[in-house]
C-alpha positions, 0 to 999 in steps of 0.5 A, a space after each residue: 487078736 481074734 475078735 468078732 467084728 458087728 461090721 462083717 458082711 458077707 457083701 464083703 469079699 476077698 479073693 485070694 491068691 491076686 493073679 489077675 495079671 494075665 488071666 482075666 477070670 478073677 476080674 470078671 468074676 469080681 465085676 459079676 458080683 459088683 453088680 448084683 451088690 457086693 464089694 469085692 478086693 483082692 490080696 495074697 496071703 503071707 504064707 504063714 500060719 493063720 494066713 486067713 486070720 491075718 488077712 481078716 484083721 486087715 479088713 475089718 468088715 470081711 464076711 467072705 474069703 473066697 479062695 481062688 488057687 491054694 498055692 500061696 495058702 498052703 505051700 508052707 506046709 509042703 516045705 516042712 522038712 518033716 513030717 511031725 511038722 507037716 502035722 502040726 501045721 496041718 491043725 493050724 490050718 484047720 484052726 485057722 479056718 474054724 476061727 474065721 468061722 467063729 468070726 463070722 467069715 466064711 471060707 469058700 474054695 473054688 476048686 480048679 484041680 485036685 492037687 497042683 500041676 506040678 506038685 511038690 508034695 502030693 499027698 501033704 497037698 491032698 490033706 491039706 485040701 481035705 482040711 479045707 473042704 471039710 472045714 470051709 463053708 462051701 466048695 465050688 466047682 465049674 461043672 456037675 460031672 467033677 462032683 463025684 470025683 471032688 467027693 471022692 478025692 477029698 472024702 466029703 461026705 456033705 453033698 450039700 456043701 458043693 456048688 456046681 458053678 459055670 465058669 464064665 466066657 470070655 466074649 469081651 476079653 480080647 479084640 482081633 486086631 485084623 492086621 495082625 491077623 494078617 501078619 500070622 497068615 503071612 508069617 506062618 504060611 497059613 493058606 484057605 485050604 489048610 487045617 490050621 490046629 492050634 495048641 495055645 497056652 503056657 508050655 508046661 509038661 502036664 499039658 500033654 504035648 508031647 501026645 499030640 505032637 506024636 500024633 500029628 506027625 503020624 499023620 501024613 497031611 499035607 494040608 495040616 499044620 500045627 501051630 503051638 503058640 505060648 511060652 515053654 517054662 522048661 528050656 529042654 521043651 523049647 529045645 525039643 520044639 525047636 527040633 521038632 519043628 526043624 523035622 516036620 515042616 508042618 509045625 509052626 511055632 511061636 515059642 514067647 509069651 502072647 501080649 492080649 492084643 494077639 491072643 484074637 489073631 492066634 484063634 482066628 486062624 485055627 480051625 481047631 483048638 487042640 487041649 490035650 491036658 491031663 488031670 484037670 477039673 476046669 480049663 479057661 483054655 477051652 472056654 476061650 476057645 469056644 468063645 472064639 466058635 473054634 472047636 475043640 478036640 480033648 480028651 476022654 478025661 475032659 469030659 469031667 469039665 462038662 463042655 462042650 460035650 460031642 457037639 463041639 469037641 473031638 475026644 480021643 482015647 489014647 495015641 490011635 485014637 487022636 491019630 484016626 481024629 486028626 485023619 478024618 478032619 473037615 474044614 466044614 465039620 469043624 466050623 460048624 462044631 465051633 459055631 456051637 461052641 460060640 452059642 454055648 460060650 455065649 450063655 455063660 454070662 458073667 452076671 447070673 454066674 456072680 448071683 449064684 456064687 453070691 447065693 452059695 457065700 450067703 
């Protein structure tokens, strides 16, 4: 069941979970490693014990699984209804592992967050990604500063087997269409001197609206508007958007899932992207801003991101401090802010980011 195959290569990648559908990263990624060299295919696992395994006897010259998001992966050890269960499933996944090891396939986790947004088992989850990291091959994060934090959340004691690895830009990913740009400008009364500042994204609670939608109102501007463009996955969110929108004329919403070719016009007119999200090590979100030379205002936790540091981002510490940020705004600082962004956007290029994540499976 478990033999080892002469065909394995580590030219030979599996990326798993498949969520290419509505996030370009994946792809990207993919066609950086295709071009220096390796084959790269996609699947989700079963959600069984020894997901990896099975997946390795469907693809007889695998040498790599590089595991992207563990939800797929590991959720059927949350649902257990005990604990002794959890236990047994646990050692599972570290044989699992360790025979696709023995196999000649390495593991390899890209780690994007400590534990799920919304997890249903926290502390199963944090066990479960130890096992990963201290049986897997290699653990790769997007910035050097979420190192220590990686280090110490997992217990992993070899330095060595981390690779700091930038995510890339997504510069091609999505032409402005100058008409519907247009329509935006027309349809949210968006005019020249207005300070336009744009939350986009999946609407979910762990992103800190709630933060920043407090602070705007705070501030009495009348050149500022808000403009939350995405779709909310809690229908209380969207009825809590809906009247507070209704209160503050100011904010502007487009409360619905954003097709590709309108995600250009959202970021042209914005002047600054607003990410006030909490507890991540990585956020394509902020990347997709620069790559649109916006400039961004974070908070002090994103610094564990890496970028784009106090040349292109407003940091604020608690409520007072946004409220003081979103004061002291100016067309002019933030263009040149976001023209920084663009240039650091620019390097991340998609091809030495595919060789170095090349060099870490081999």
């Amino acid at each position: 069941m478990f033999d080892r195959s002469p065909a394995r290569s580590r030219r030979n990648v599996l990326f798993i979970p498949d969520w290419r559908s509505g996030n370009p990263y994946q792809n990207l990624l993919a066609d950086g490693l295709r071009q220096v060299g390796l084959e790269v295919e996609f699947a989700n696992p079963s959600g069984r014990p020894f997901n990896l395994n099975e997946l390795a006897n469907k693809h007889s010259r695998l040498g790599v699984i590089h595991v992207h998001w563990t939800q797929g992966l590991l959720r059927h050890i949350y649902w257990s209804g005990s604990s002794w269960i959890k236990r047994v499933k646990l050692l599972f996944f570290a044989l699992d592992i360790l025979v696709c090891r023995a196999r000649g396939i390495a593991v390899v986790w890209t780690v994007h967050n400590l534990v799920e947004h919304e997890s249903s088992d926290p502390q199963t989850e944090i066990s479960a990604r130890r096992i990963l990291v201290r049986f897997g091959n290699a653990v790769i994060c997007h910035s050097r500063e979420a190192i220590d934090t990686i280090l110490s959340c997992y217990r992993l004691p070899e330095l060595d087997k981390i690779k700091a690895i930038p995510h890339g830009n997504y510069l091609n990913s999505y032409s402005e269409d100058p008409r519907i740009t247009q329509r935006f400008h027309n349809k949210f009364q968006v005019e020249n001197e207005n300070i336009v500042l744009l939350f986009f994204g999946g609407i979910r609670r762990y992103k800190g609206l709630g933060v920043l939608v407090e602070a705007f109102k705070d501030v009495d501007d009348a050149r500022q508007r808000l403009l939350i463009a995405d779709k909310p996955f809690e229908n209380d969110i969207e009825e809590w958007l809906t009247g507070v929108s209704a209160s503050d004329p100011r904010i502007r919403l487009s409360l619905r899932f954003v097709p590709d070719e309108q995600v250009a016009s959202f970021f042209r007119i914005a002047d600054v992207v607003v990410l006030p999200f909490q507890a991540t090590l990585t956020s394509g979100s902020v990347i997709l801003a620069m790559g649109f030379g916006k400039c961004l205002v974070l908070p002090e936790e994103a610094r564990v991101l890496g970028l784009p540091g106090d040349e292109g981002a407003l940091y604020y510490k608690d409520l007072e401090s946004l409220c003081t940020l979103l004061r002291d705004m100016s067309k002019d600082r933030l263009a040149e802010m976001g023209a920084y962004n663009r240039e650091v956007a620019e390097s991340l290029d998609w091809t030495e980011i595919a060789r170095s994540t090349a060099e870490t499976y081999a």
